[in-house]
C-alpha positions as CSV (number, residue, x, y, z in Angstrom):
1,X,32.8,-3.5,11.8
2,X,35.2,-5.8,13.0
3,X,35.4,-8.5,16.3
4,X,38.2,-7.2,17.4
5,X,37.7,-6.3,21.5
6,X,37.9,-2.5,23.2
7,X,37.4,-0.5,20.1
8,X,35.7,2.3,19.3
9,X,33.4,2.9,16.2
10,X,30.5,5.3,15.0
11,X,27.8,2.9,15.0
12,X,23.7,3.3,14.1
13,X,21.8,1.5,16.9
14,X,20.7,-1.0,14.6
15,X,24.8,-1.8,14.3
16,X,24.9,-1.4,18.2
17,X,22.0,-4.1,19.1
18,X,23.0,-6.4,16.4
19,X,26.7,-6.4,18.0
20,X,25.3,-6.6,21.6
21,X,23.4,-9.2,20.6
22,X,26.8,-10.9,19.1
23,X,28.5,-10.0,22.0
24,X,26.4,-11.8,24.6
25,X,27.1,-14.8,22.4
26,X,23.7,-15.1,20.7
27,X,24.5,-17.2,17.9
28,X,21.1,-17.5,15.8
29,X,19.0,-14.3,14.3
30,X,16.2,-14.6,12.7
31,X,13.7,-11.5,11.4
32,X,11.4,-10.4,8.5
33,X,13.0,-6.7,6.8
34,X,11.4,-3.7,7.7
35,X,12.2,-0.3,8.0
36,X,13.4,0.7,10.6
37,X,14.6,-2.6,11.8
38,X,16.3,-3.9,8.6
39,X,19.8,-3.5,9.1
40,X,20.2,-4.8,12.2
41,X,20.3,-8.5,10.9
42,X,22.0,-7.8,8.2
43,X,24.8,-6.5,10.4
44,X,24.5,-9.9,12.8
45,X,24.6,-11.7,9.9
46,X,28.7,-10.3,9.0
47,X,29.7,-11.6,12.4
48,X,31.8,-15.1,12.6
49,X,29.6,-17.8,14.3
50,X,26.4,-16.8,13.6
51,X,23.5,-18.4,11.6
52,X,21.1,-15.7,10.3
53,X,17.8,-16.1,8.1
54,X,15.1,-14.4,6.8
55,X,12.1,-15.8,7.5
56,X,8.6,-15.3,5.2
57,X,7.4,-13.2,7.9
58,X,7.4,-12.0,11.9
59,X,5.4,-15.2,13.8
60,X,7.8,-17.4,11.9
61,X,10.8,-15.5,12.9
62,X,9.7,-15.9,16.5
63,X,8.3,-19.6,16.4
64,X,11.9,-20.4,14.7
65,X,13.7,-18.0,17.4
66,X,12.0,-19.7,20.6
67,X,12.2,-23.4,19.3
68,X,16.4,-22.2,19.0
69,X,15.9,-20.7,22.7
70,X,13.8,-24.1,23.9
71,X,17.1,-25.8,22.4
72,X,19.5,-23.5,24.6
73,X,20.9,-20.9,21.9
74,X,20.7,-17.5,22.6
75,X,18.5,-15.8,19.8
76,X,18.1,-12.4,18.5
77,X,14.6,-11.5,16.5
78,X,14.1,-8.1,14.9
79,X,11.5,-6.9,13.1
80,X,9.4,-3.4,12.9
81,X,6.5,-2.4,14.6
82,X,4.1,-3.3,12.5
83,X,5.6,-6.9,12.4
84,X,4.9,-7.1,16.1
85,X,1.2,-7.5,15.0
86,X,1.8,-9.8,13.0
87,X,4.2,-11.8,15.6
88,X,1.6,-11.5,18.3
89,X,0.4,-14.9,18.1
90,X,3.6,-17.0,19.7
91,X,5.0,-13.4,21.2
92,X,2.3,-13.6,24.1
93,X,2.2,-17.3,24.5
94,X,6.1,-17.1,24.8
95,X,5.8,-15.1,27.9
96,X,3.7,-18.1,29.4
97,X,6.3,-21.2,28.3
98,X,9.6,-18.7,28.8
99,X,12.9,-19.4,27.6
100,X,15.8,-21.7,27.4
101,X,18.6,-19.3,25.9
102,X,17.8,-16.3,26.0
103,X,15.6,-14.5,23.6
104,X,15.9,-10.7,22.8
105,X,13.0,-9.3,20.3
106,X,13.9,-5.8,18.6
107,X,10.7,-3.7,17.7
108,X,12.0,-1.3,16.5
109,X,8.9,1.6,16.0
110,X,8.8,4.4,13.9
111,X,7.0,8.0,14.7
112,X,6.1,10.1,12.1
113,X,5.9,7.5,9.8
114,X,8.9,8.0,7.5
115,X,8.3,4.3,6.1
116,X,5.0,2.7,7.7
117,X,1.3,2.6,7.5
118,X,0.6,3.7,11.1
119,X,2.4,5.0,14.5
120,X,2.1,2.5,16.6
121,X,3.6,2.3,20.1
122,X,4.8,-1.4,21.1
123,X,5.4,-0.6,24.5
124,X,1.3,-1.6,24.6
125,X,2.3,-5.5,23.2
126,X,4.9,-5.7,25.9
127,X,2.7,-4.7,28.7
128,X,-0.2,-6.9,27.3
129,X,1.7,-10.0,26.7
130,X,3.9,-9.5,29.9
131,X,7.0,-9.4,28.3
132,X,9.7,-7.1,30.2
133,X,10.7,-4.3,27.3
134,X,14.1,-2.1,27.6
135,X,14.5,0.9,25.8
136,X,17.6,2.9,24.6
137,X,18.5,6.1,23.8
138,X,21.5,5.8,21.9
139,X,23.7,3.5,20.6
140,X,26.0,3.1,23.2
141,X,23.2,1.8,25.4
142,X,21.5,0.3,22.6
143,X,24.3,-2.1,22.6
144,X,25.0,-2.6,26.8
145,X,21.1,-3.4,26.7
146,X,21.0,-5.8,24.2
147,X,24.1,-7.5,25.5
148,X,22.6,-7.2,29.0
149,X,19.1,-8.5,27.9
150,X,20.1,-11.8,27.1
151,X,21.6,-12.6,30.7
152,X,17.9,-10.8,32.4
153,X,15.9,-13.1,29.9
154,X,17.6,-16.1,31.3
155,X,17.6,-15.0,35.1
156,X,13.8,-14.3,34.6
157,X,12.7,-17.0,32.2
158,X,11.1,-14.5,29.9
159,X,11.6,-13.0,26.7
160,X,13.2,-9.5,26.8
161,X,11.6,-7.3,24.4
162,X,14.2,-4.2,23.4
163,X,12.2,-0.7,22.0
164,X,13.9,1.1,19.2
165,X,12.6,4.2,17.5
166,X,14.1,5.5,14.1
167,X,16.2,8.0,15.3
168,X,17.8,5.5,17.5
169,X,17.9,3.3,15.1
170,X,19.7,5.3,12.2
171,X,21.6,7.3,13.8
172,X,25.5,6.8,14.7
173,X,26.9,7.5,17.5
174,X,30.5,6.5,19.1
175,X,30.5,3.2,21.3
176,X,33.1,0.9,22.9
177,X,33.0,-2.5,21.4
178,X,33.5,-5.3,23.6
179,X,34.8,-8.9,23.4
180,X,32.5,-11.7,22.6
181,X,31.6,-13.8,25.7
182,X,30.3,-17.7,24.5
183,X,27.1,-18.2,26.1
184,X,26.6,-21.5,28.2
185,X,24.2,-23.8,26.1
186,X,21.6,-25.7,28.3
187,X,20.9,-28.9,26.7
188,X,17.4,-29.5,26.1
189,X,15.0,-31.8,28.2
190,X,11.8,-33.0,27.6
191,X,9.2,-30.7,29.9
192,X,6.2,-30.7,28.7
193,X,4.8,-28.6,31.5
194,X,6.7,-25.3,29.9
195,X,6.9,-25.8,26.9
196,X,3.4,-27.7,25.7
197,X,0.7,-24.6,25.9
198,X,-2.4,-26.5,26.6
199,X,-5.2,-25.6,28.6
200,X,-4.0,-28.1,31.7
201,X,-0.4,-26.6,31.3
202,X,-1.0,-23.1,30.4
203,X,-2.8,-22.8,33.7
204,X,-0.1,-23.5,35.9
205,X,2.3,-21.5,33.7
206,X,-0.1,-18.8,33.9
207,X,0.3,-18.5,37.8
208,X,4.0,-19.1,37.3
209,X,4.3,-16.0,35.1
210,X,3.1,-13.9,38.0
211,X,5.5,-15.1,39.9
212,X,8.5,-14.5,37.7
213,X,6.9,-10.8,36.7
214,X,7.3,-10.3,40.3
215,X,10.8,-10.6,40.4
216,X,11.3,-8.0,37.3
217,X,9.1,-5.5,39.4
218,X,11.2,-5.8,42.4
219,X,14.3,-5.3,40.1
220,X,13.8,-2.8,37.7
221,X,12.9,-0.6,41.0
222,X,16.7,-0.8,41.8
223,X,18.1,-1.9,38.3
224,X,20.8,0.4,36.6
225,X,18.8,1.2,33.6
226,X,16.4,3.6,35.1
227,X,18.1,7.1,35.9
228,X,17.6,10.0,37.7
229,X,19.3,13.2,36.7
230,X,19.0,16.2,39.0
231,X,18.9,19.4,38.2
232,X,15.9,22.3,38.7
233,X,13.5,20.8,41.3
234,X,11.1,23.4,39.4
235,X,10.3,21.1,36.9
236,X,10.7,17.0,36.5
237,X,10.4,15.2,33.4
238,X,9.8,11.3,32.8
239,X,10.8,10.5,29.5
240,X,12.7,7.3,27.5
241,X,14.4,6.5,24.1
242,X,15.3,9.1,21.6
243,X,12.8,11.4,23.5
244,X,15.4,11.7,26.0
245,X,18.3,13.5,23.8
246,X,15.8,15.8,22.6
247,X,14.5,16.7,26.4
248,X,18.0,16.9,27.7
249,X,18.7,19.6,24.9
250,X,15.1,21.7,24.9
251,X,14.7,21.6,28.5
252,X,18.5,21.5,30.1
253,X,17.7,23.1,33.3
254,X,14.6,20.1,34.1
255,X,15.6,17.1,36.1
256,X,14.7,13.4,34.0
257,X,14.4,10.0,35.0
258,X,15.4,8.4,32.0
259,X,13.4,5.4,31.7
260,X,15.3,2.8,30.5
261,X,12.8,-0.2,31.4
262,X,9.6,0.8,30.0
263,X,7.4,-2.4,31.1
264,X,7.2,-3.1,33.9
265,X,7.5,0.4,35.3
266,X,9.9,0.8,38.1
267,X,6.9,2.5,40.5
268,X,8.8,3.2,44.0
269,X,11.8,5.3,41.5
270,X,9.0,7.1,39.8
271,X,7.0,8.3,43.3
272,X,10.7,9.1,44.7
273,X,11.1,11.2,41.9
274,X,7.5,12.6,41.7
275,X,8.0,13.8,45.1
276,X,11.2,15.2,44.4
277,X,10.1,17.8,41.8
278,X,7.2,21.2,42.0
279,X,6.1,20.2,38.6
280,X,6.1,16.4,37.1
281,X,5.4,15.9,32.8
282,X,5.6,13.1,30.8
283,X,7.3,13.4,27.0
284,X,6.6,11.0,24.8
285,X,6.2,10.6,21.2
286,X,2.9,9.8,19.3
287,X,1.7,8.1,22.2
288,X,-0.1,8.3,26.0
289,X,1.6,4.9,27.0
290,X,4.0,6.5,29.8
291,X,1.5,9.2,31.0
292,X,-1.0,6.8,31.0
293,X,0.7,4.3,33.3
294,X,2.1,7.0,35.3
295,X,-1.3,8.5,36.5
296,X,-2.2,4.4,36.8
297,X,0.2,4.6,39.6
298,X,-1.9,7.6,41.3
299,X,0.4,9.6,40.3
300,X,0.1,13.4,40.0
301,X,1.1,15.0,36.4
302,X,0.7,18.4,34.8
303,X,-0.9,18.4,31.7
304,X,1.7,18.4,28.3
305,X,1.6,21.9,26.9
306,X,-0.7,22.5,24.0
307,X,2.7,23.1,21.9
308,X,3.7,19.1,22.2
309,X,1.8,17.3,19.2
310,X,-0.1,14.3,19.7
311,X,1.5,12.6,16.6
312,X,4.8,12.3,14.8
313,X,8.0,12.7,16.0
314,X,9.6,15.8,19.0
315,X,12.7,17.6,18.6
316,X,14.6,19.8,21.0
317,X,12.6,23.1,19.3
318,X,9.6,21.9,19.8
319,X,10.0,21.0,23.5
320,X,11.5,24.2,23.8
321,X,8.9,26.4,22.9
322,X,5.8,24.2,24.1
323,X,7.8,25.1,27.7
324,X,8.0,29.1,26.7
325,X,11.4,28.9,25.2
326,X,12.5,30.6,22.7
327,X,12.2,29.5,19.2
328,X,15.0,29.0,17.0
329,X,15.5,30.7,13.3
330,X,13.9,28.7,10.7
331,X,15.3,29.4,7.2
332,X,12.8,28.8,4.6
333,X,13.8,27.0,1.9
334,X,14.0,28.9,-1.4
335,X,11.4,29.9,-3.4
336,X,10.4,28.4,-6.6
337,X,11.9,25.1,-5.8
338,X,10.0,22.3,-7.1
339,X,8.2,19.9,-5.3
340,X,9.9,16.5,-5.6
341,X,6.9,13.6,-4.7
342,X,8.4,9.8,-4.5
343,X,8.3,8.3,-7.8
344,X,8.6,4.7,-9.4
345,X,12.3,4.7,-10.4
346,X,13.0,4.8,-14.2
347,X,12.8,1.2,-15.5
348,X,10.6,-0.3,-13.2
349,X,8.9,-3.1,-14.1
350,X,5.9,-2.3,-12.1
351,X,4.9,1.5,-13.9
352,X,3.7,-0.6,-17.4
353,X,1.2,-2.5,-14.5
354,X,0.0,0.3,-13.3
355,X,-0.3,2.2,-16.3
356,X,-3.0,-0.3,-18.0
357,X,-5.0,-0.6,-14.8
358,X,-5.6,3.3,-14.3
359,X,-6.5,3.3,-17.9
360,X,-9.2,0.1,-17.5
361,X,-10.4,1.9,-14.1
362,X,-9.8,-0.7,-12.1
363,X,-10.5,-0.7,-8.5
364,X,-6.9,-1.9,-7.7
365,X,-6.4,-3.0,-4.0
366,X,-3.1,-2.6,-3.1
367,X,-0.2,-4.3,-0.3
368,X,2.8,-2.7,1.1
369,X,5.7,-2.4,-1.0
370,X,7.3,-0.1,-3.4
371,X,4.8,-0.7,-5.7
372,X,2.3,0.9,-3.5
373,X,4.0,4.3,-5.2
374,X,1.4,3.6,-8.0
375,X,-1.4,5.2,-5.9
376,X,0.3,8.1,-6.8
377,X,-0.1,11.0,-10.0
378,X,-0.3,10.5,-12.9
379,X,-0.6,6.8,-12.3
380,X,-3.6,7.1,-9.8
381,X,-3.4,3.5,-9.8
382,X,-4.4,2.0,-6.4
383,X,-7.2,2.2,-4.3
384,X,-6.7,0.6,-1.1
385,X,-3.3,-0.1,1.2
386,X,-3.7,-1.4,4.8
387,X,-1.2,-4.5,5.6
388,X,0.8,-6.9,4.3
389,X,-1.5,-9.2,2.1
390,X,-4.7,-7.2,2.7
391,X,-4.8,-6.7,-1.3
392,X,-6.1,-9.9,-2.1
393,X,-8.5,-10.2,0.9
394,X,-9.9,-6.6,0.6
395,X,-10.4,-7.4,-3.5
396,X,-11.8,-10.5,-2.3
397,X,-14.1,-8.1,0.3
398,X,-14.9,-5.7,-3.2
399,X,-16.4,-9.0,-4.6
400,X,-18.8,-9.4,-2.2
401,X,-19.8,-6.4,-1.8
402,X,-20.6,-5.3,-5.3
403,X,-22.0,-8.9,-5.9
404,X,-24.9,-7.4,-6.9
405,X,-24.3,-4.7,-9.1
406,X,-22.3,-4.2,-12.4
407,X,-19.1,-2.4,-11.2
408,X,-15.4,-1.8,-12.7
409,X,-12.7,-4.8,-12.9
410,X,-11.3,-5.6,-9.2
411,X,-7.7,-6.5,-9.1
412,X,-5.2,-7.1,-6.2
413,X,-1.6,-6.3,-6.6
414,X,1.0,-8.1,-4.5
415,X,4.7,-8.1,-4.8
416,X,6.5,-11.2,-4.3
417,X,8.1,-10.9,-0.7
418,X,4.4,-10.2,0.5
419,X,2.5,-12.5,-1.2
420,X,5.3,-15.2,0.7
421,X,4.3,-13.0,3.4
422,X,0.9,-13.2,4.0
423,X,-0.7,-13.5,0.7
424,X,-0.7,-17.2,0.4
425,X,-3.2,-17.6,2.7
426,X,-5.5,-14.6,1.5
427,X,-5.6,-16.5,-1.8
428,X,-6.3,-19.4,0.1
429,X,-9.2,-17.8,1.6
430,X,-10.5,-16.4,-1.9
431,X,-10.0,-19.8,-3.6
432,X,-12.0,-21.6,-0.9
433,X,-14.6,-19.6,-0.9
434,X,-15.5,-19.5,-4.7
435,X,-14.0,-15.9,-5.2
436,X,-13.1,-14.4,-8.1
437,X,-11.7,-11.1,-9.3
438,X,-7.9,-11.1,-10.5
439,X,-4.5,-10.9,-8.5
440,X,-1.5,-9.6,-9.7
441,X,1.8,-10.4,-8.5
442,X,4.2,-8.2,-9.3
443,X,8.0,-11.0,-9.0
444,X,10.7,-8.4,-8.8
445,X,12.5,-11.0,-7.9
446,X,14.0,-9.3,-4.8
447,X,12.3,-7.5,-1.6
448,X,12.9,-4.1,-3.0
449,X,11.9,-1.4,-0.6
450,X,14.1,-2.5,3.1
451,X,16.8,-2.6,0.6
452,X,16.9,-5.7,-2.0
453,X,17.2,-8.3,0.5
454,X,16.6,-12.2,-0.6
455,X,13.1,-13.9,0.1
456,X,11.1,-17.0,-0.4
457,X,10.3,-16.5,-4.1
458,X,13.9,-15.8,-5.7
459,X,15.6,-18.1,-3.2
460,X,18.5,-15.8,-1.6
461,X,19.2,-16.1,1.4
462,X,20.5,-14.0,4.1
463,X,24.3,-15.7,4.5
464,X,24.3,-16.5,1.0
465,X,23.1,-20.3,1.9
466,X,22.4,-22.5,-1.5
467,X,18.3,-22.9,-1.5
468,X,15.8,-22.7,-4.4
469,X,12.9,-20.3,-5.9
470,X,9.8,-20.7,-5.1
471,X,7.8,-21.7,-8.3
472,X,4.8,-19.2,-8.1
473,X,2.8,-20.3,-10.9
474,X,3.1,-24.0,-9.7
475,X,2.0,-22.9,-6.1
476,X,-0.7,-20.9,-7.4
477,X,-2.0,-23.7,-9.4
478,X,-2.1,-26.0,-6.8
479,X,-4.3,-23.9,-4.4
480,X,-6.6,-24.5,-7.2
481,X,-6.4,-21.6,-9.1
482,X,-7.0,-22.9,-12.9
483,X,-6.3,-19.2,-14.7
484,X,-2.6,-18.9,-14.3
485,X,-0.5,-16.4,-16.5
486,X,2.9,-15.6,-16.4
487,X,4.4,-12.3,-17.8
488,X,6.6,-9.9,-18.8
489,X,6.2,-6.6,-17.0
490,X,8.1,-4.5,-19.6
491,X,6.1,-5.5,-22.5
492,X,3.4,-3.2,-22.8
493,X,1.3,-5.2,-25.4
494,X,1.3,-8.7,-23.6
495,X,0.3,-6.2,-20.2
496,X,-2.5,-5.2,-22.0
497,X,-3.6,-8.3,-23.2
498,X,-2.8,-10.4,-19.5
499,X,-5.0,-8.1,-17.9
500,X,-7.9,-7.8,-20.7
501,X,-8.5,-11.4,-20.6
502,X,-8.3,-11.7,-16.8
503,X,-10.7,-9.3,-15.9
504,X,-13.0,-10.6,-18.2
505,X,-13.0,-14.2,-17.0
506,X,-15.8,-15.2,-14.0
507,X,-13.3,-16.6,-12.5
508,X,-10.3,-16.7,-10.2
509,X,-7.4,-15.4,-12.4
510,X,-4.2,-14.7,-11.3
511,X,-1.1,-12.9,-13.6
512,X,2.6,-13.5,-12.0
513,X,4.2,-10.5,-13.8
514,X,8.2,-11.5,-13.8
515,X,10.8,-8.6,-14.1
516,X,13.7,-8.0,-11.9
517,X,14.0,-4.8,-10.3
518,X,15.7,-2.2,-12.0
519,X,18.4,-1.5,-9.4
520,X,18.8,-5.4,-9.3
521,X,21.6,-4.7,-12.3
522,X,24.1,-1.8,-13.2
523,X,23.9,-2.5,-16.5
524,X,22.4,0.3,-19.0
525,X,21.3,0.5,-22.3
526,X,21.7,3.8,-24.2
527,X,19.1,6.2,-23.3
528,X,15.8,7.3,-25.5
529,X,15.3,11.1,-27.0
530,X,12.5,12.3,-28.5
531,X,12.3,13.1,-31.9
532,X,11.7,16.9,-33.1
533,X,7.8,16.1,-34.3
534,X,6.4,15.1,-31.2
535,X,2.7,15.6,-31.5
536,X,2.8,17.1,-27.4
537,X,-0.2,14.3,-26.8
538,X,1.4,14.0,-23.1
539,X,0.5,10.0,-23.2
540,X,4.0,10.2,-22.0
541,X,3.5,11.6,-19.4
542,X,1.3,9.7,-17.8
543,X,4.0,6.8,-17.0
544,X,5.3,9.1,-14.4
545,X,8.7,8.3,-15.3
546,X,11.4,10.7,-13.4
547,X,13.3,10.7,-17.1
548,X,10.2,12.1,-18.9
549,X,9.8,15.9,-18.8
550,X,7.7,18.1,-21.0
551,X,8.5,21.7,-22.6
552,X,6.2,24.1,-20.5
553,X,5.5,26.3,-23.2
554,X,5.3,23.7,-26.1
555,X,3.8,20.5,-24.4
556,X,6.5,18.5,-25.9
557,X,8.5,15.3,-24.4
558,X,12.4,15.4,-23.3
559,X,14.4,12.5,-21.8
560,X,16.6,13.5,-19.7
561,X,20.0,10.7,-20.3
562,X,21.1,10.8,-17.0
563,X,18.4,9.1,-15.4
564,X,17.3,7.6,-18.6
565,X,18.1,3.7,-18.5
566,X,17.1,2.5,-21.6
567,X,13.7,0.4,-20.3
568,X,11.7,1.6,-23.7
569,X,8.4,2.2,-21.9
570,X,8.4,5.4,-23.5
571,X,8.8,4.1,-27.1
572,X,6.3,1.3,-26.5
573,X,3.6,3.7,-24.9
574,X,4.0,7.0,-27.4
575,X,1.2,6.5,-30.1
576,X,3.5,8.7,-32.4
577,X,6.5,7.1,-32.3
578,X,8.4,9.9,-31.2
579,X,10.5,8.1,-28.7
580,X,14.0,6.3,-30.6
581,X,17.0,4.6,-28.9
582,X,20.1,6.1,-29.1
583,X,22.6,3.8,-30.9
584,X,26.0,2.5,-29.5
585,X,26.7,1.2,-26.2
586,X,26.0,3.5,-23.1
587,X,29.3,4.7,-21.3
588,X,28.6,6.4,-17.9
């Protein structure tokens, strides 16, 4: 992607806001990766005058992006739904003290939960926190929103809070890219009346928010972003987002209004349009938000047919025959074609890990990451998942709760993107309190599953800025955790004994288990094969390595070279032996 003015390019939505953000002359982004938001700060980060960072986690990214905005930048924060939870805490306060530049906040949401822990609608956040949200349905508009979304946070004093789902956000379409325009910056003055949120100030902004919500009802009533296309008065359908494409394709003969300002609700368009139509629906994915507010308004709606699920994504087939249409052919996939589950990737310095705590039986209480594959056969090695840094708080919780009763080793695995994340504090919590218990943190040295991007703990940043690492042990220690281990991953015998002697102590232990990722380096050693005597134990097997296979009628191993990278997991787990490295260096 280039700066260069009136062109056109195929461009993901994540591409289009991070270049309608540039393009409105925002010149600081700042985010936490998560899928399905991740790209969209790396692309800001390409452009020329921009500063971009990676924060430890969503409030920061927001308390750094509205001190910028209190300082007259124009600021762009992005970040997944799930991350707007964890933003919440400035998000709804920032409605109250407003904005200098303007602020734009991507959540970008994700039904059917292709990479998240929950479907989750953030449509609710903006409408309790009273932050104005827009909502495109391509990339073209993804773009002319964002750009626009700037100039309405600044004419209303508010954050603007722009709605992406994963289909917009992944998905390229064409779009006209337009010059950059340099934004006016508004030197900062002391006003401790807007910006200073306590009780005898927050009051006044309180009633001062009303006010300036006011305004955005009585202009996203007439605004440009909210559309009505007629067509059949027959039936009328209110939709928004990525919904839109798919009910413009399963129901072409319906009229819309495309909803392009999802909070506040543009009410006098909606009853105009209500009235305009025999039969009104609402189509909306994994959610009741838009039906909900729509019968709010005492408005009339038919019920959604029974065809239209209550969870995951639509498509224009589904739509299509939930209205009586017909349904198109479906070709089955072939049969006998194995199943392909997500795996660990071969090498990973995680599986050894995971391996030794199935075999202790450990309750293992596990964090988001790709590590959280190891709840998964044949490792079987995880327990719980909920949020970012609930592993060492919910192991802290097991404690407790089986205080009084002999019961397996309790461990908590971390990797080292979350732990910056929110797992410094969970420790926190377990160390003041007198916990005990083990936690692991698995220091891949990189934040593997958005996509290797630079955190905290192995010091890259986003634009390439020098910093420094993060010194885990040394941290650890000084919360005041006195059993400190550091480890390597891919050595099964010091694994073994690391965890042996944690889970024995009384105490708080904690084992900082340092390997980089495997896809950290292109380098390979030469592959493993099995020798011809392989006893057909299947200990192997149990690693769950995508290189391992076994002979279905004789039970024995095979390594398959091509995915083989030389990590000698194999060789160090196979009781037999059977497992050798092939000589010479590896030529691919």
């Amino acid at each position: 992607m280039t700066e260069n003015s009136e062109k056109r390019e195929l461009i993901s939505g994540n591409e289009a806001i991070a270049r309608g953000a540039w393009e409105a002359g925002a010149t600081i982004g700042v985010a936490y990766p998560g899928t399905p938001s991740t790209e969209t700060m790396e692309s800001f980060a390409k452009y020329p005058e921009v500063y971009a960072e990676w924060c430890p986690n969503e409030k920061v990214a927001v308390e750094v992006g509205l001190g910028a905005s209190a300082a007259g930048r124009r600021v762009l924060s992005t970040m997944k739904h799930v991350g707007v939870n964890v933003a919440a805490d400035p998000l709804y306060t920032a409605a109250y003290t407003g904005v200098g530049g303007g602020m734009v906040i991507l959540a970008a949401d994700d039904p059917g939960m292709h990479s998240s822990q929950n479907e989750q609608d953030s449509r609710f956040h903006a409408m309790a926190s009273h932050i104005p949200m827009m909502e495109p349905a391509d990339s073209a508009e993804a773009l002319s929103f964002t750009r626009d979304a700037f100039e309405l946070s600044e004419r209303f004093d508010l954050p603007i809070m722009l709605r992406s789902t994963v289909r917009v956000s992944h998905t390229k379409c064409p779009v006209t890219l337009g010059e950059r325009t340099e934004a006016v910056v508004v030197p900062y003055e002391k006003n401790p009346a807007k910006w200073v949120m306590m009780p005898a100030f927050a009051k006044p902004r309180r009633i001062d928010l009303d006010e300036r919500i006011a305004r955005v009802r009585a202009f996203v009533d007439e605004c440009p972003y909210n559309v009505v296309e007629r067509r059949s008065s027959e039936v009328g359908v209110i939709c928004a987002g990525a919904t839109y494409q798919h009910v413009r394709e399963g129901l072409p003969e319906a009229s819309v209004l495309k909803l392009g300002i999802t909070w506040p609700l543009p009410v006098g368009l909606i009853r105009r349009f209500a009235d305009s139509v025999d039969k009104l629906y609402v189509i909306e994915e994994a959610s009741d938000y838009l039906s909900t507010q729509v019968r709010a308004l005492g408005v009339a709606l038919e019920s959604a047919p029974a065809g239209l699920p209550a969870y995951g994504e639509l498509s224009p087939s589904l739509i299509a025959q939930a209205f009586g249409g017909a349904a198109p052919e479906v070709r089955e996939a072939p049969a006998g074609v194995p199943g392909r589950p997500p795996a660990l990737c071969p090498g990973c310095p995680h599986r050894l890990v995971f391996r030794e705590l199935s075999r202790m039986r450990a309750i293992v209480t596990g964090d988001i990451g790709c590590y959280t594959l190891g709840a998964l056969p044949p490792l079987s090695a995880m327990d719980t998942c909920v949020d970012m840094g609930a592993s060492i708080s919910m192991a802290h919780g097991f404690e407790l709760g089986l205080a009084e009763e002999k019961h397996r080793p309790v461990v908590a695995v971390i990797g080292d993107s979350t732990f910056a994340h929110s797992g410094i504090t969970s420790l926190l919590n377990t160390m003041y309190n007198c916990g005990s218990g083990t936690v692991c943190i698995l220091d891949n040295r990189t934040t593997a599953m958005t996509g290797h991007q630079g955190n905290p703990v192995n010091g890259i940043t986003l634009q390439k800025r020098p910093s420094r690492e993060l010194d885990l042990p040394t941290l650890v220690r000084a919360l005041g955790v006195e059993d400190v281990r550091t480890v390597d991953p891919m050595d099964l015998a010091a694994t073994r004994e690391a965890l042996t002697q944690a889970t024995k102590s009384d105490a708080l232990s904690v084992i900082v288990f340092v390997s980089p990722c495997v896809l950290l380096s292109k380098e390979r050693k030469p592959a493993y094969s099995v020798k011809p005597d392989c006893r057909a134990c299947g200990v192997c097997s149990l690693l769950g390595c995508p290189a391992i296979g076994r002979d279905p009628e004789t039970g024995k191993a095979s390594v398959d070279p091509s995915l083989c990278v030389g990590c000698g997991q194999c060789a160090q787990s196979c009781p037999f032996g059977c497992f050798v490295q092939e000589k010479g260096e590896r030529h691919e």
